[in-house]
N, C-alpha and C positions, 0 to 999 in steps of 0.2 A: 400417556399424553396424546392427546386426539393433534397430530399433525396441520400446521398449515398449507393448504394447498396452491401450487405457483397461481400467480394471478394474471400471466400472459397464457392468451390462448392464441394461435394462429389466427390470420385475419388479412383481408382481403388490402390489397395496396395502398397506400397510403401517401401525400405529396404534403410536403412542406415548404414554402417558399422565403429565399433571408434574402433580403436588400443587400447584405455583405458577408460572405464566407471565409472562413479560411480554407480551404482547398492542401492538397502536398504541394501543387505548384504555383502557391503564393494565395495571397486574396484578388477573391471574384465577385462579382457583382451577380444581383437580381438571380440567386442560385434555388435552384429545382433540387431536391432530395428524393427520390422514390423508395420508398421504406415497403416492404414486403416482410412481415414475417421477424421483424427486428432490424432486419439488414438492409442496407445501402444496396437498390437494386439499379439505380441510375443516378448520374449529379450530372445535370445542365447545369450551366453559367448564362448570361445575356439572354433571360428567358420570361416569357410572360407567365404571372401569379394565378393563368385561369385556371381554373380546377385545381388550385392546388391553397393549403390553408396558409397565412400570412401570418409570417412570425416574427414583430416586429424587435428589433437587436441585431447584434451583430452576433454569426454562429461560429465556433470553435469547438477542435474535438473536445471531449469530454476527458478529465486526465484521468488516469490510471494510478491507484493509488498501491502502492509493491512493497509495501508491508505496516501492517498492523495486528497488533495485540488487544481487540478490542474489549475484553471484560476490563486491561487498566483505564477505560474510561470513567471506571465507576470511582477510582481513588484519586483521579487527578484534582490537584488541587491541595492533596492532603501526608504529602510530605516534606513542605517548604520548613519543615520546625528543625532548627539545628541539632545537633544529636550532643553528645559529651566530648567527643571527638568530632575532625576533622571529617565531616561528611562526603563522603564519595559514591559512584555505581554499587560500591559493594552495600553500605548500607543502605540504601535505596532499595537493594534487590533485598535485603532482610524484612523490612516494609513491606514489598508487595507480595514478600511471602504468606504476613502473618495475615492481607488484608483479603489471600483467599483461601483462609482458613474454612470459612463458612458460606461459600457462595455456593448455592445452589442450582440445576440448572434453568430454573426458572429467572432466577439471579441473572445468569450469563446471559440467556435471549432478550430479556428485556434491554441491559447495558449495550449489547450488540446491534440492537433496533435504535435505541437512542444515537450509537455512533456514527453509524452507516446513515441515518437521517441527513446527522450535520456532515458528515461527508459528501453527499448529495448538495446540500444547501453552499458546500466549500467549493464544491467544483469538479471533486472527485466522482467518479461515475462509474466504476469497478473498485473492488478490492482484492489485493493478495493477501489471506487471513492464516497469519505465523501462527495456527493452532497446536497449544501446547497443556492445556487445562482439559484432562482426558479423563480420571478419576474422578470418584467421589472424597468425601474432606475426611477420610482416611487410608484413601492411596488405595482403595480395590474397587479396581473395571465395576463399571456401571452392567448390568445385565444385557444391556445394549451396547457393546464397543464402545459404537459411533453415537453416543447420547448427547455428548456434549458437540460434536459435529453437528448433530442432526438439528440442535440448537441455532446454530450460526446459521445452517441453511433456512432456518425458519425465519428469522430476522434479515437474509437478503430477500426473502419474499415477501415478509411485511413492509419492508423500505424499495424495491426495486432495483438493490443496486447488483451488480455482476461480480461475478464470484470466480476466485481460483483460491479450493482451498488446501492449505498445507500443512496435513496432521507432519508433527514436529517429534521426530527420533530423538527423544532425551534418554540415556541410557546411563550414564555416570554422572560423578558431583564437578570432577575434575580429571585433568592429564592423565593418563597412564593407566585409568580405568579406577579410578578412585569413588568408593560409596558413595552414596546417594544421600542428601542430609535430609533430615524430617521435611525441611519447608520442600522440596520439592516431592514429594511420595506422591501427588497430584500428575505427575507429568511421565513419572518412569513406564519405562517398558524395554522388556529386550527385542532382538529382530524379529522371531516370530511372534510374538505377540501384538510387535507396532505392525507388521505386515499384514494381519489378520483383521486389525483396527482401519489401516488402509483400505481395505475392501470394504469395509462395512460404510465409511467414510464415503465410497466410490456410490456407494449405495444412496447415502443419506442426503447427497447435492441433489439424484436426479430431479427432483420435484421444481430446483431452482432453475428458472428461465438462463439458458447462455452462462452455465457453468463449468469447469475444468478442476484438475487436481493435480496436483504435484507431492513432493516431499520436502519437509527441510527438517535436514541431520540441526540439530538448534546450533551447536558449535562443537570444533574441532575439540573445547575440554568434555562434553558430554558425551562423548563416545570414542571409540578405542581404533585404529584402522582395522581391525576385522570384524568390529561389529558395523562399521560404514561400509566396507567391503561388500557384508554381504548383504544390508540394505540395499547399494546401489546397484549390483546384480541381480537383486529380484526385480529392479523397477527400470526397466530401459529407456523409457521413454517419460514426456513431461517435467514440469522446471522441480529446479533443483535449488532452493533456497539455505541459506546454510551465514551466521551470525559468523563475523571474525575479523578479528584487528582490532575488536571496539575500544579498551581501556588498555594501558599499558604493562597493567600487572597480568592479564590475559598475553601479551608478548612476550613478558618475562618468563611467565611459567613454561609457556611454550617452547621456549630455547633451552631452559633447563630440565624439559623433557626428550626434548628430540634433537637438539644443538640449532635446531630452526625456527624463523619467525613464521608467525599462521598460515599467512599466504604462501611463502615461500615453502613450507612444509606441502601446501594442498597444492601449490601446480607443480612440483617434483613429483607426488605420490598415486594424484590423482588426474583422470583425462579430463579436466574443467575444462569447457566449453561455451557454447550459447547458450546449452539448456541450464546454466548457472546463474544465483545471483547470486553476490557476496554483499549484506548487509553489513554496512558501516561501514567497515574497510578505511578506518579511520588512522592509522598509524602503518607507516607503508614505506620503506624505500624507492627508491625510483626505480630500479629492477623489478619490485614487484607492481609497480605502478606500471611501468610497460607490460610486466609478463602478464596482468590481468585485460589490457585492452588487447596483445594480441591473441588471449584463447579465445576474446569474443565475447566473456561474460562480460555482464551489468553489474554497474555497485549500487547496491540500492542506500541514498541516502534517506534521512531522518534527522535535520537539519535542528528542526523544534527542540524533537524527545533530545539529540546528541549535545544539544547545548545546555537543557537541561538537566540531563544526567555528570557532564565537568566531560565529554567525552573526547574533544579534541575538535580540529578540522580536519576534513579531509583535503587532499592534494588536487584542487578542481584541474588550472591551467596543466597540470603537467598533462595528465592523467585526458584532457580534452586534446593536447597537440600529440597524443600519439595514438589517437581515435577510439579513446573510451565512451562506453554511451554507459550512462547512466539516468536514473530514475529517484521520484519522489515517493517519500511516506509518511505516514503520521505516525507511525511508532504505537508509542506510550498513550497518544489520544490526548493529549494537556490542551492541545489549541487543535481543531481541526478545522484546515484550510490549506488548497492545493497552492493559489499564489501566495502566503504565507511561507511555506516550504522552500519555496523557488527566490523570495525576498531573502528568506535566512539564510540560504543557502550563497547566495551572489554575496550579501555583507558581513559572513566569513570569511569568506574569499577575498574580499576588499582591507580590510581588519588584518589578515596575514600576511598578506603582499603588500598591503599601505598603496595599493593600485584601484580604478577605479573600474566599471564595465568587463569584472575579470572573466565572462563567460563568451560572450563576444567576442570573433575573432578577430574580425577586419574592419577597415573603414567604413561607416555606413551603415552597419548591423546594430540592429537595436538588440538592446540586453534581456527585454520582456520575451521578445520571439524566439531568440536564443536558448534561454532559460526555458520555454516552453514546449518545442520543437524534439531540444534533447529530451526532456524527461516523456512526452508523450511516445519515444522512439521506446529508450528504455524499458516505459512503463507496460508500453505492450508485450514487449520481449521478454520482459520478465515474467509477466501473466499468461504466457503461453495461449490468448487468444486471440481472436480477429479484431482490436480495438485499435483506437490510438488516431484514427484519421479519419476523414469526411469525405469514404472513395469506395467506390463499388468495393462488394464483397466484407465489408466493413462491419459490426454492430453500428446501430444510428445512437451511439450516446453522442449529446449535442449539449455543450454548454450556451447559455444564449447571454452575453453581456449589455448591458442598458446601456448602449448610446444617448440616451437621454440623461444619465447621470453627469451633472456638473463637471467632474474629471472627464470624461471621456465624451459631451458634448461637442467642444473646439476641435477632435483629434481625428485620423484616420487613420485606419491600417495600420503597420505594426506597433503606432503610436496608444494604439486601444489596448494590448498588452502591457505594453508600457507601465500604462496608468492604472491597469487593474493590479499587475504587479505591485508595484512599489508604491500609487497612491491610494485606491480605494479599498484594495483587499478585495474578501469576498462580496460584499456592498455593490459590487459592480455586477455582481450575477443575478438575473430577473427569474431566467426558466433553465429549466435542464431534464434533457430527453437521455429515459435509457430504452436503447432497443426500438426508438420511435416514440414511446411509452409518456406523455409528461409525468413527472414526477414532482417539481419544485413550480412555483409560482410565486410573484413577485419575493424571491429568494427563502419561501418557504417549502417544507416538505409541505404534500400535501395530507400527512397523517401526523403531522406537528405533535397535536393537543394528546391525542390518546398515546403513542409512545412518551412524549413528555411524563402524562403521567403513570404509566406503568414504572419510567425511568425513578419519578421520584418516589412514589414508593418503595421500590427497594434499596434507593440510598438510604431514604429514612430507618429505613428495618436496619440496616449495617452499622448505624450511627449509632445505632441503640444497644448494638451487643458490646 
């Protein structure tokens, strides 16, 4: 496969001017960006728009999207049909086993291009990508490790968006180091071999403008503690993503493995820290609710794909008053959109407390800002890059919101969150800058039409086997 090659090249300073910024220390007005090279080389506020280009909206970081699976973008939609039985995550995951039976890796890049597209157009501006589809469609290493890696970095360069990517340690089916079933022969690998995938992996992003790597073990039942053990000694450094808590028969098991619950197993055994995220982290006592905000990790929700899938709520209020940060994701890919996420996310919260503004602390605090502020905190930390804000040293991913949109017309300031939140959705997003970069205009990518249709082509081909 003849490679795509990154589409930023270094380049000489660049000034962007917003009538209204979000800024870390609130909204500013009449604000100066100096973008060098991707990154936020300077931010003036109360500044004249000479020499510099006029971007009319109101600017917001760009969110940070801390996990997706993005080849299910190509089945979503296609397993709402009830089954014989009482449909759950587990039949679900039988579905998406059989549905990458046949994806090939021209398959995955184009799904991958189509996702990251509408993740641009949603608001999302980075992605952490839970790569676990490592094989060909009988389970033996591609002649290239990193083939199917080097796919996903092909498609952040045809869509622009920023990368950390996370080849995914799948090593057993279940607890206690239990075989491997056919549907997953795609994903397996023991420690040396996923290590060795790692490097190639490390190899296959360079091309990508402003990308990073990490690991994530998939979950505590796919692998045994000495085969994580010695995963997480070879890899010192960089995030550490890792699936747990999700469904309740995943806690069950786990107790009747170890006499412990997920969490409570991984911050006994292991030094979980910042460079952690814990995906879903949906079913939790309040001991483990505390003991994951004080090691410092992120819980990455997926607020969409968890409702979705019958997965529960998570425990926002506790889990916010004993200073957890957490993060958004699109998961499964069903609906992608950052204030979506962060909507679903607050009336779960409302729906299980039967309270209203459960993310907001105090009097006065809008629920949009709130909801925004945290996930962009998380979403950085958990990306292990320079994202997240609109401040020196920064990437310049820039969402730009239409003030001129009928919702967000009458409003100001944290009141524009608000309303993209909870009323307009993504509708409210005009442009979006990564790296300085435009990327999206009037809430389009700008390569819409030719990933579109590379995208439907190969749903069509799938449809037909």
């Amino acid at each position: 496969m003849q490679r795509t090659k990154a589409m930023h090249t270094p380049s000489a300073a660049k000034k962007l001017f917003f009538a209204h910024a979000l800024l870390p220390g609130g909204w500013a007005h009449d604000v100066v960006l100096t973008i060098e090279n991707g990154v936020i080389a300077a931010v003036a506020d109360n500044s004249s728009s000479a020499g510099a280009e006029i971007v009319s909206g109101v600017a917001v970081p760009g969110m940070p999207n801390l996990h997706s699976h993005a080849f299910q973008r190509g089945m979503a939609g296609l397993t709402e049909l009830r089954g014989e039985t009482q449909d759950s995550f587990w039949t679900w995951r039988q579905l998406m086993y059989r549905f990458i039976d046949t994806l090939t890796p021209d398959d995955v890049e184009a799904i991958a291009a189509y996702a990251y597209a509408e993740m641009l157009e949603g608001g999302f501006t980075s992605v952490a990508e839970f790569h676990y589809l490592h094989h060909d469609e009988h389970g033996a290493p591609y002649g290239d490790l990193a083939e199917m890696a080097s796919r996903i970095a092909a498609a952040c360069i045809d869509t622009g968006i920023g990368l950390t990517l996370l080849p995914v340690f799948y090593n057993f089916s279940g607890f206690g180091g239990a075989v491997p079933v056919h549907g997953q022969r795609r994903f397996i690998n023991d420690p040396s071999r996923f290590l060795a995938l790692l490097e190639r992996s490390r190899e296959a992003i360079k091309p990508v403008d402003d990308a990073d790597i990490g690991i994530a073990p998939h979950s505590l039942r796919a692998v045994t503690p000495e085969t994580l053990g010695e995963v997480l000694k070879a890899v010192p450094s960089g995030p550490i993503h890792m699936h747990i808590a999700e469904q309740v028969k995943e806690v069950e098991d786990c107790l009747g493995w170890s006499g412990q619950r997920p969490v409570e197993w991984l911050l006994d055994h292991v030094a979980v820290d910042r460079r952690w995220v814990l995906i879903h982290a949906t079913h939790l006592t309040l001991e483990e609710t505390v003991g994951i905000a004080n090691a410092g990790a992120v819980v990455g929700l997926c607020p969409l794909t968890e409702a979705n899938l019958g997965d529960g709520i998570f425990e926002g209020p506790r889990f916010i008053e004993a200073g957890g940060v957490f993060g958004v994701g699109s998961d499964s890919n069903i609906e992608i959109t950052a204030p979506g996420e962060l909507k679903q996310f607050e009336y779960s919260q409302r729906l299980r407390h039967r309270i209203r503004n459960a993310v907001a602390r105090h009097a006065g605090e809008t629920t949009g800002r709130a909801l925004y502020e945290h996930a962009l905190v998380g979403g950085a930390q958990a990306s292990g890059r320079a994202i997240g804000a609109l401040s020196v040293g920064k990437r310049a991913d820039i969402v730009v919101l239409d003030d001129t949109h009928p919702d967000l017309c009458g409003v100001i300031g944290d009141r524009w969150l608000d309303a993209a939140t909870f009323v307009t959705g993504k509708s409210a997003i005009s442009r979006v800058y990564v790296g300085g970069r435009q990327v999206v205009e009037g809430g389009r990518h700008f390569k819409r039409a030719d990933i579109t249709e590379r995208y439907r082509r190969v749903v069509k081909r799938l449809a037909s086997l």
